[in-house]
C-alpha positions in Angstrom: -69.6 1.1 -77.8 -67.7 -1.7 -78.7 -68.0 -5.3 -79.5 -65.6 -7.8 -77.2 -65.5 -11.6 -75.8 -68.3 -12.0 -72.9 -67.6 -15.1 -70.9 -71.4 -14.4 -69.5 -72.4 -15.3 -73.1 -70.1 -17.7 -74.2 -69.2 -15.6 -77.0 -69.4 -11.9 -78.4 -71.4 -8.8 -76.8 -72.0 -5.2 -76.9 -70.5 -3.2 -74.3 -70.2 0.5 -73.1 -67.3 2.6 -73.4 -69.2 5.2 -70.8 -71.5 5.3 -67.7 -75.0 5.5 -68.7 -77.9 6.4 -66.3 -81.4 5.2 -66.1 -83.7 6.0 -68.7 -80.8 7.7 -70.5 -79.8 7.3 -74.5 -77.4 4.5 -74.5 -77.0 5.2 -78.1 -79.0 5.6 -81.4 -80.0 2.8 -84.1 -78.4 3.6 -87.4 -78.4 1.6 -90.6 -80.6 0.1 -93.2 -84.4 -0.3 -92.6 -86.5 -2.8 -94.0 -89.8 -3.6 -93.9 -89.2 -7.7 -92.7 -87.0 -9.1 -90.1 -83.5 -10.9 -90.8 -81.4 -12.8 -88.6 -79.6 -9.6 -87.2 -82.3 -7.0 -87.6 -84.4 -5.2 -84.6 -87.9 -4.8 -84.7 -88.5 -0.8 -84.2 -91.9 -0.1 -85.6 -94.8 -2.0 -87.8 -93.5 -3.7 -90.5 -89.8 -1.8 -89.7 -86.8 -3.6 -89.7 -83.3 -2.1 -88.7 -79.9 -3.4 -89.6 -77.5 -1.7 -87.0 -73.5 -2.3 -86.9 -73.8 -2.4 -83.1 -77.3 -3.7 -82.9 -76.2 -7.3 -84.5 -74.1 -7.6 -81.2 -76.9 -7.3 -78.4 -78.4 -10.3 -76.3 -81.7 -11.4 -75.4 -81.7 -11.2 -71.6 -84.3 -12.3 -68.7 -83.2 -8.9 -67.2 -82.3 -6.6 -69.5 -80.4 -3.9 -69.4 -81.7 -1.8 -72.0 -85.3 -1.6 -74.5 -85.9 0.1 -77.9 -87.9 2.5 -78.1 -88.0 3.8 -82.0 -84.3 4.3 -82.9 -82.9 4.7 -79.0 -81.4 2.5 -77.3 -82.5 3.2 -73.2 -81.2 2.3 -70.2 -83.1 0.5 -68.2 -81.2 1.1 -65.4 -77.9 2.6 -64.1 -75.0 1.2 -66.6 -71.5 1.3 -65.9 -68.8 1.5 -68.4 -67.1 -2.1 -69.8 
């Protein structure tokens, strides 16, 4: 993963270093959990709140490209690299 200038954004966003396919891990939540939201947390359970360095960096989308599910980060769909 890494974090680069989106001009579909207007800013900063998360991209893939690798292909991904559908339904596939795009990559795994890591970092503190608490039990309310912040500015830059996902929502991954009931009253469970996750800080992630990568995380902070994804966008709300009408057609997204990935969902959480727990910790996991899935592909929604077939994701090429960049």
């Amino acid at each position: 993963m890494e974090v680069k200038s989106s001009v579909t954004i207007e800013g900063l966003g998360l991209f893939t270093k690798n292909n991904h396919t559908k339904d596939s891990v795009v990559f795994r939540l890591e970092g503190t959990v608490s039990d309310h939201p912040t500015r830059e947390s996902i929502h991954i359970g009931r009253n469970k709140h996750i800080t992630d360095k990568w995380g902070t960096f994804m966008n709300h989308s009408f057609n997204p490209t990935t969902k959480i599910c727990g910790y996991d980060v899935i592909a929604l769909k077939d994701i090429k690299k960049g």
